[in-house]
PDB file of N, CA, C and O in Angstrom:
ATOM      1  N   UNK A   1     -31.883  -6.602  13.378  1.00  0.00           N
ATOM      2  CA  UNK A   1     -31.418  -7.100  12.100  1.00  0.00           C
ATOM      3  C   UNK A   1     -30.531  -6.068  11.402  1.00  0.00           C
ATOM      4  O   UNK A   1     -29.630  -6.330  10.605  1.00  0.00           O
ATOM      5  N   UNK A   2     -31.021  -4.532  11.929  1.00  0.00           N
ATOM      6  CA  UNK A   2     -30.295  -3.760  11.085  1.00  0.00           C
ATOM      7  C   UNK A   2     -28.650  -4.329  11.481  1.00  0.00           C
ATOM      8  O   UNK A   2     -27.875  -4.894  10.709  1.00  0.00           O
ATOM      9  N   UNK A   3     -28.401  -3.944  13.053  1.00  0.00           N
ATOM     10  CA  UNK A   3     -27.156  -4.067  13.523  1.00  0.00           C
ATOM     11  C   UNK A   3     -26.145  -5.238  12.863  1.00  0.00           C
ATOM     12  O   UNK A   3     -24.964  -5.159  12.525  1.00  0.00           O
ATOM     13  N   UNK A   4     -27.108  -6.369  12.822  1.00  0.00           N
ATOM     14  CA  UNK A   4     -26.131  -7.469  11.511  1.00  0.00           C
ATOM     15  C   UNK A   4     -25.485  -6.949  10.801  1.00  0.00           C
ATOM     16  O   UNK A   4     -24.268  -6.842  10.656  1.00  0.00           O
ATOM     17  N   UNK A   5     -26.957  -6.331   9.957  1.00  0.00           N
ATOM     18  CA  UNK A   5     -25.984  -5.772   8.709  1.00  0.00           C
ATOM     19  C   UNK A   5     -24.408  -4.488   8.805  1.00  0.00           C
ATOM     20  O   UNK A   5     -23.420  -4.357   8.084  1.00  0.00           O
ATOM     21  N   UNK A   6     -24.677  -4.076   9.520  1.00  0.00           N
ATOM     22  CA  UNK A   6     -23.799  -2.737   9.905  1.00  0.00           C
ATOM     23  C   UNK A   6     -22.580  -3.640  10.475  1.00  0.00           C
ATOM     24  O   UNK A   6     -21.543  -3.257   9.934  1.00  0.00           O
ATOM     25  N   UNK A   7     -22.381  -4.530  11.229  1.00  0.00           N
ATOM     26  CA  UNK A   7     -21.585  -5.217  11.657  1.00  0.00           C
ATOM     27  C   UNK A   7     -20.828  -6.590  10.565  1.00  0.00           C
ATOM     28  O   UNK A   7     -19.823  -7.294  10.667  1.00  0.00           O
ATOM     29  N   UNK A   8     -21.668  -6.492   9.801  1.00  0.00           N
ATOM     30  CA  UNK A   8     -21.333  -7.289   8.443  1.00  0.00           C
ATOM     31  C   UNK A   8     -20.357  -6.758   7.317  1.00  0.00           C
ATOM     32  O   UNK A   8     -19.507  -7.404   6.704  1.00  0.00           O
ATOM     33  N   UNK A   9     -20.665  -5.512   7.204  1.00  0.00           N
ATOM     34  CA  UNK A   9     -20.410  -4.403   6.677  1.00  0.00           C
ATOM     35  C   UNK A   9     -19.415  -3.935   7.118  1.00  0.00           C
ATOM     36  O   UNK A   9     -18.611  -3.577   6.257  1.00  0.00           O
ATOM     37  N   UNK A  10     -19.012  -3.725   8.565  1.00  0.00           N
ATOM     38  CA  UNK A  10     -17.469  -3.434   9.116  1.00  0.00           C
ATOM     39  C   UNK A  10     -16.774  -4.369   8.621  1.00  0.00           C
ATOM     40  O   UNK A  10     -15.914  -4.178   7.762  1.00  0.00           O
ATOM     41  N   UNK A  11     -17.061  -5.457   9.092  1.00  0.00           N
ATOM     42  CA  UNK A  11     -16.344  -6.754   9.241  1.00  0.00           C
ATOM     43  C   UNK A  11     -15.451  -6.911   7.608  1.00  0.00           C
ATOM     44  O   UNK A  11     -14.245  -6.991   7.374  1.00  0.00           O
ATOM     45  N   UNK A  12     -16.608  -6.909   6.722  1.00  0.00           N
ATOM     46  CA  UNK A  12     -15.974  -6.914   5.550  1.00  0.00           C
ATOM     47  C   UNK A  12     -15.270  -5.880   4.535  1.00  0.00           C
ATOM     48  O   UNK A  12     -14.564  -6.157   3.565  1.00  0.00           O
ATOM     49  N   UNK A  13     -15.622  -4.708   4.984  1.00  0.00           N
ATOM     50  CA  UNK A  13     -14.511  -3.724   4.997  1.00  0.00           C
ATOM     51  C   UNK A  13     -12.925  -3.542   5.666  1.00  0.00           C
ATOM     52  O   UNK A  13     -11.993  -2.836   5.282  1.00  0.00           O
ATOM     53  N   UNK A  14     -13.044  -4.583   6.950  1.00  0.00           N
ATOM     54  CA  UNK A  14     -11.895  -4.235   7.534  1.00  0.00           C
ATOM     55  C   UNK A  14     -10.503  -5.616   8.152  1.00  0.00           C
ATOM     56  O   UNK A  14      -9.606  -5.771   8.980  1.00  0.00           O
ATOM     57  N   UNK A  15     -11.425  -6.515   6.685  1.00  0.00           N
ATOM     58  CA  UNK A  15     -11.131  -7.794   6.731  1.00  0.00           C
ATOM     59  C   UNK A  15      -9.373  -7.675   7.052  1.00  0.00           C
ATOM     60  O   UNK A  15      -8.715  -8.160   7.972  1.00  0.00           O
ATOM     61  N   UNK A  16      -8.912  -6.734   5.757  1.00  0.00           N
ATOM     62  CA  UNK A  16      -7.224  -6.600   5.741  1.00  0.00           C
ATOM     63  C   UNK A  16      -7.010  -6.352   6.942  1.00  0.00           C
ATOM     64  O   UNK A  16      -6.439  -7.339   7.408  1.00  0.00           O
ATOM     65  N   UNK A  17      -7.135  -5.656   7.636  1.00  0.00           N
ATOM     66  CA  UNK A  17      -6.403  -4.969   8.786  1.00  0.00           C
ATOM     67  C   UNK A  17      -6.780  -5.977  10.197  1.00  0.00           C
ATOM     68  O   UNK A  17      -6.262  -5.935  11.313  1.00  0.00           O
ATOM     69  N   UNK A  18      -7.984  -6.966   9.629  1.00  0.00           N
ATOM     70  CA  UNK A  18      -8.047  -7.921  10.714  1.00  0.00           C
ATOM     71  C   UNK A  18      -6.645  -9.072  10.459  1.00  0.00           C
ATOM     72  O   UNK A  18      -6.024  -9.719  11.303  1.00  0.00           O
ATOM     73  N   UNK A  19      -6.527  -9.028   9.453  1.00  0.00           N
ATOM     74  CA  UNK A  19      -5.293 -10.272   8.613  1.00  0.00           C
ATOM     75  C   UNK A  19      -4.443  -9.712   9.078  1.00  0.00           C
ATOM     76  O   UNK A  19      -3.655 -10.586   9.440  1.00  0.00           O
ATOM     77  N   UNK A  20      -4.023  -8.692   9.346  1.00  0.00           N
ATOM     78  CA  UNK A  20      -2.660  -8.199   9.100  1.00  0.00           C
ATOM     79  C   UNK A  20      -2.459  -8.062  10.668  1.00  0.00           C
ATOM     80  O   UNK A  20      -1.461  -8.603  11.142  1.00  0.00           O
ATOM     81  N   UNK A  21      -3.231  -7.456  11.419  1.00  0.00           N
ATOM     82  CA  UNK A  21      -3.338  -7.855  13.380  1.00  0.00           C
ATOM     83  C   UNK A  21      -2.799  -9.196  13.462  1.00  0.00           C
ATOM     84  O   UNK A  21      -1.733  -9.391  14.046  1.00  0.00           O
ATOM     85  N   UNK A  22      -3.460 -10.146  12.917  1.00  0.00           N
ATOM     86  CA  UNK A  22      -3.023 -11.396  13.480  1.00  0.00           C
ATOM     87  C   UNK A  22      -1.885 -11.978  13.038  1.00  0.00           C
ATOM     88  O   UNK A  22      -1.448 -12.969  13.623  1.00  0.00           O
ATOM     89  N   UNK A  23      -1.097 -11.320  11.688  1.00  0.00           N
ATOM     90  CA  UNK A  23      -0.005 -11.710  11.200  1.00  0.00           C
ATOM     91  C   UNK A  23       1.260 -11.159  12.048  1.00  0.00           C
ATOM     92  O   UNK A  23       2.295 -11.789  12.268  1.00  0.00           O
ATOM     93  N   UNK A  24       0.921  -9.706  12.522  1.00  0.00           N
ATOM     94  CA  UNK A  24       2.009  -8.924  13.222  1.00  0.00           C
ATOM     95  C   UNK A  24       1.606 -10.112  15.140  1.00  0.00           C
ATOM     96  O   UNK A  24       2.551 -10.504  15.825  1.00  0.00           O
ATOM     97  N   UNK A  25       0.807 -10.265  15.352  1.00  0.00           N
ATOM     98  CA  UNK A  25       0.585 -11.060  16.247  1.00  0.00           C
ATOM     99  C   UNK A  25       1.855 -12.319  16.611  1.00  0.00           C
ATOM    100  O   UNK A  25       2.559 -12.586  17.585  1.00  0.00           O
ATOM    101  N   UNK A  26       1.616 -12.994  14.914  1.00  0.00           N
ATOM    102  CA  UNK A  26       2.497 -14.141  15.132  1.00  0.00           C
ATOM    103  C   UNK A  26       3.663 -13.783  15.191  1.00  0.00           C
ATOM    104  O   UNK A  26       4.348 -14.314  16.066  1.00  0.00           O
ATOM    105  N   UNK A  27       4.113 -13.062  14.554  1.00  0.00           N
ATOM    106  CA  UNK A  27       5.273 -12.446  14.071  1.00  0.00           C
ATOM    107  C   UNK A  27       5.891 -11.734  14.782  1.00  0.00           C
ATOM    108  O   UNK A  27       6.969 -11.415  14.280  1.00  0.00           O
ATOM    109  N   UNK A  28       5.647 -11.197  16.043  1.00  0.00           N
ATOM    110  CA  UNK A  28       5.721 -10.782  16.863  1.00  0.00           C
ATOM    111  C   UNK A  28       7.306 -11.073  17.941  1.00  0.00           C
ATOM    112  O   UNK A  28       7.947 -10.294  18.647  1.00  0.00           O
ATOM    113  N   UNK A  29       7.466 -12.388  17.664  1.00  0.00           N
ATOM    114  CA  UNK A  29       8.819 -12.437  18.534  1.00  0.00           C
ATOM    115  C   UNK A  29      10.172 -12.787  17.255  1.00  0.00           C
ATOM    116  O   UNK A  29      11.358 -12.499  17.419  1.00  0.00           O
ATOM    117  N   UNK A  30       9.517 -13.536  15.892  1.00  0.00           N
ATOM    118  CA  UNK A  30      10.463 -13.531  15.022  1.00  0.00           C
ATOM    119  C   UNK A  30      11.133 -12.362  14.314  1.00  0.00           C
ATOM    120  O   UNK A  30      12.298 -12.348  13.919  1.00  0.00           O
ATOM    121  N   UNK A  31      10.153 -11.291  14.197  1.00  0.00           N
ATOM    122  CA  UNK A  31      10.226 -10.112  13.421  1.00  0.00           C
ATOM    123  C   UNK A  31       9.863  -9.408  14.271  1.00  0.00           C
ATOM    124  O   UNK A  31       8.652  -9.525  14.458  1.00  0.00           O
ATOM    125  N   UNK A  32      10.643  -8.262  15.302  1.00  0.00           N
ATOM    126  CA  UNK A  32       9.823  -7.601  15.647  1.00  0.00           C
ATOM    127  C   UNK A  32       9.741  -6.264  15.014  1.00  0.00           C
ATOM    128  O   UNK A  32       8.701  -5.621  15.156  1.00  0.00           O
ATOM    129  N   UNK A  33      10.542  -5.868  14.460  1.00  0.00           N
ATOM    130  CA  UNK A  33      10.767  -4.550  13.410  1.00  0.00           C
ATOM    131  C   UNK A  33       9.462  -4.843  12.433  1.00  0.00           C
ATOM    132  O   UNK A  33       8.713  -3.875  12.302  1.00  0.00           O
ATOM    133  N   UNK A  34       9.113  -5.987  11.769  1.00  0.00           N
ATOM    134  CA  UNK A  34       8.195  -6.075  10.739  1.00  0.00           C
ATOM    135  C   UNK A  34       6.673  -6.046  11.501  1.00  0.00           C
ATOM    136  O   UNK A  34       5.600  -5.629  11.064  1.00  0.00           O
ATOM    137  N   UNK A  35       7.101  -6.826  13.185  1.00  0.00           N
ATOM    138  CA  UNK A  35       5.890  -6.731  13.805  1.00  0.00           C
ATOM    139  C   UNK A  35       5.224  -5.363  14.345  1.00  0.00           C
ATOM    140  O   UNK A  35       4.002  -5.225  14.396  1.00  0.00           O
ATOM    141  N   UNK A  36       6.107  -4.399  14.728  1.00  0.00           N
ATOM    142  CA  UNK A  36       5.424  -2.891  14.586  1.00  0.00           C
ATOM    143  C   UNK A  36       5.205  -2.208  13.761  1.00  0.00           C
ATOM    144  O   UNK A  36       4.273  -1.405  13.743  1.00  0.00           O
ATOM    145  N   UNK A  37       5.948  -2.365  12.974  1.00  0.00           N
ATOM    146  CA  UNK A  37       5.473  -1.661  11.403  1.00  0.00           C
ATOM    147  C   UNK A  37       3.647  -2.143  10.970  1.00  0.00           C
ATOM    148  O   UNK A  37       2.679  -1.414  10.753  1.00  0.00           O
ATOM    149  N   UNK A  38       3.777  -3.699  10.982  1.00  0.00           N
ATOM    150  CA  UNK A  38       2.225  -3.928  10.768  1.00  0.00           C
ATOM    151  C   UNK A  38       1.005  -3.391  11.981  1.00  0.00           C
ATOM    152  O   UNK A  38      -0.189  -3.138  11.819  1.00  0.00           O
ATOM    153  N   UNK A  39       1.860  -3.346  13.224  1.00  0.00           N
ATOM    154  CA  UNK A  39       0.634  -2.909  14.141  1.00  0.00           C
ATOM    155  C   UNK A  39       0.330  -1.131  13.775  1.00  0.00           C
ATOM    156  O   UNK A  39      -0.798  -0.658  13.911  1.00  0.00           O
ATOM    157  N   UNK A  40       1.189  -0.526  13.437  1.00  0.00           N
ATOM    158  CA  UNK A  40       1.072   0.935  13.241  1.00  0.00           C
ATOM    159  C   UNK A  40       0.030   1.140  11.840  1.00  0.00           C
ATOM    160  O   UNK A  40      -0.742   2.092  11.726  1.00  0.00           O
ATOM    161  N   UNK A  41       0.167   0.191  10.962  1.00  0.00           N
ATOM    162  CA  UNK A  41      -0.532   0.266   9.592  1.00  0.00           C
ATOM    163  C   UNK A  41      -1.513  -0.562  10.309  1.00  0.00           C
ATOM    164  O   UNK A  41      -2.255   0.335  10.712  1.00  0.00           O
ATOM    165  N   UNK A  42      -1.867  -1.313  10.610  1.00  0.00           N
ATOM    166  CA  UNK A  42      -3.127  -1.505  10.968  1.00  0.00           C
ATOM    167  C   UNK A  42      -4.090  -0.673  12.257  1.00  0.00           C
ATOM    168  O   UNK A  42      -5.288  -0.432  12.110  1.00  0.00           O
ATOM    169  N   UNK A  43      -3.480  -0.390  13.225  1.00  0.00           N
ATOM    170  CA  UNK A  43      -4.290   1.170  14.009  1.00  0.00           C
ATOM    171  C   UNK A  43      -4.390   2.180  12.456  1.00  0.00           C
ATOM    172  O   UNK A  43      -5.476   2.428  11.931  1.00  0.00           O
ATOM    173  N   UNK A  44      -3.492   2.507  12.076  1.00  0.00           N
ATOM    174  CA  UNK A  44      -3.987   3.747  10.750  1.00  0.00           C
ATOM    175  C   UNK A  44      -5.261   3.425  10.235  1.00  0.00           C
ATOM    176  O   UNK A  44      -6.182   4.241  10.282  1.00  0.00           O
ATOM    177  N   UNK A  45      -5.432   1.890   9.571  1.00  0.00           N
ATOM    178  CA  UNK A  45      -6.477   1.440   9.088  1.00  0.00           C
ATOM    179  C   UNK A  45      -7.749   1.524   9.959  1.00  0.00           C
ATOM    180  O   UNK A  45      -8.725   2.242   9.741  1.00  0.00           O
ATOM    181  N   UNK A  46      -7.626   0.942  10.653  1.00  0.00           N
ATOM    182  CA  UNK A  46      -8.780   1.201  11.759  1.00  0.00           C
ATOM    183  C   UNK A  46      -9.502   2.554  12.337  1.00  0.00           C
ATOM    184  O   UNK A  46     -10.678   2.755  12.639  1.00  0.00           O
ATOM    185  N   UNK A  47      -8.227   3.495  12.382  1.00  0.00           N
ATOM    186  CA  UNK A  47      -8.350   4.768  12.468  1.00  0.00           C
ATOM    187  C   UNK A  47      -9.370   5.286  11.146  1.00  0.00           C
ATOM    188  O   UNK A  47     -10.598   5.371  11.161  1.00  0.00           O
ATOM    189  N   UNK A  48      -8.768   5.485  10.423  1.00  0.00           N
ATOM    190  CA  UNK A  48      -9.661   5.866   8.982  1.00  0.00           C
ATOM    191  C   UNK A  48     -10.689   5.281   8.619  1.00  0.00           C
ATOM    192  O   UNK A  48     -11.683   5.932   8.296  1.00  0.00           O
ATOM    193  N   UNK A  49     -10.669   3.653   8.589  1.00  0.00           N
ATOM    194  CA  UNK A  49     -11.445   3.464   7.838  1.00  0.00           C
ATOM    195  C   UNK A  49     -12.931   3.203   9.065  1.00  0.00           C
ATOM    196  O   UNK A  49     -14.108   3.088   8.724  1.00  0.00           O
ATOM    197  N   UNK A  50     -12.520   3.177  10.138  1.00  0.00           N
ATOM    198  CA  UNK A  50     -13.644   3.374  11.044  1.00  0.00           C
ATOM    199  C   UNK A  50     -14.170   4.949  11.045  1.00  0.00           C
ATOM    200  O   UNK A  50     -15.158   5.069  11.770  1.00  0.00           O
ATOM    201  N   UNK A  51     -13.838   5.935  10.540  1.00  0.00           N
ATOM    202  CA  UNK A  51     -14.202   7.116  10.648  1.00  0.00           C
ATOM    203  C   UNK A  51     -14.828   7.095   9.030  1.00  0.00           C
ATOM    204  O   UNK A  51     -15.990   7.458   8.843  1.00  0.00           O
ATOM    205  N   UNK A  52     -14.238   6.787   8.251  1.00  0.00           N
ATOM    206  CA  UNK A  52     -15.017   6.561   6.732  1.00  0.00           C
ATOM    207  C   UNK A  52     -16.422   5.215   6.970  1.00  0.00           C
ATOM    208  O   UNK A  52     -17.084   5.304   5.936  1.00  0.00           O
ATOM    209  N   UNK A  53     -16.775   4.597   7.473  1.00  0.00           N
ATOM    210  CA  UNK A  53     -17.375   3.869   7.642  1.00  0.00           C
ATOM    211  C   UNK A  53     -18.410   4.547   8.640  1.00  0.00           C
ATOM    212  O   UNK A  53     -19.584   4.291   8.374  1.00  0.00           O
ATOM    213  N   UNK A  54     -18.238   5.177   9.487  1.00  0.00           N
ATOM    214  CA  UNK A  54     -18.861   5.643  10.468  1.00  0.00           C
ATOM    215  C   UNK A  54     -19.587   7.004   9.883  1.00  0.00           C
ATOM    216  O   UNK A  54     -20.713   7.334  10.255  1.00  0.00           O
ATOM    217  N   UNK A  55     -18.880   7.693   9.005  1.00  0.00           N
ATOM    218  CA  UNK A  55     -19.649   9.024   8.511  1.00  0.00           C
ATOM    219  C   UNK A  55     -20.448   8.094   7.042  1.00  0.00           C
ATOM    220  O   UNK A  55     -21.427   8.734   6.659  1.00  0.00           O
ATOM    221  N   UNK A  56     -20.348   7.508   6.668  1.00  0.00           N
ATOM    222  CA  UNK A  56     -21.058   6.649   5.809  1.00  0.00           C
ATOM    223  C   UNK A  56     -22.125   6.460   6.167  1.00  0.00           C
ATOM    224  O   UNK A  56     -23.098   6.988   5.629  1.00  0.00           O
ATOM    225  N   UNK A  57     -22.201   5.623   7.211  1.00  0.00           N
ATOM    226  CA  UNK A  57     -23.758   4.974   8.005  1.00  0.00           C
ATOM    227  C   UNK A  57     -24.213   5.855   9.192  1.00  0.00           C
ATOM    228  O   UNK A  57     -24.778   5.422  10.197  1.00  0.00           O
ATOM    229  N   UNK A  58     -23.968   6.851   9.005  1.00  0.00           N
ATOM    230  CA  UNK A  58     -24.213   8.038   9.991  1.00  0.00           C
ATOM    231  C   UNK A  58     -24.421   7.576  11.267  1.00  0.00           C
ATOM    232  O   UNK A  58     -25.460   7.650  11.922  1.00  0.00           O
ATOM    233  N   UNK A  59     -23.544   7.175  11.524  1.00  0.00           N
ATOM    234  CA  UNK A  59     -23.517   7.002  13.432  1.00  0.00           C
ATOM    235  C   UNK A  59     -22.916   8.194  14.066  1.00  0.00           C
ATOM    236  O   UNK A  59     -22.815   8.257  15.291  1.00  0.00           O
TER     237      UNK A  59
END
């Protein structure tokens, strides 16, 4: 049950950067200048905020 929560807890911390994956996703053959720009800001996000999240809940 704990793991729910901890996985609940990512999830909704890292909602933006899940939105923004799937936007550079679509976007991907119309934009592709706008489509790497969002994949680079979203690895950053993931980068950080999985390391802020992770020293948080002490894993």
């Amino acid at each position: 049950m704990d793991g729910l929560v901890i996985l609940i807890f990512y999830l909704f911390l890292h909602s933006p950067a899940i939105i923004m994956l799937v936007i550079a996703i679509l976007k991907r053959k119309s934009k592709p200048i706008t489509s790497k720009t969002l994949f680079i800001i979203t690895g950053v996000y993931f980068l950080i905020g999985g390391g802020v999240c992770g020293t948080l809940m002490g894993i």
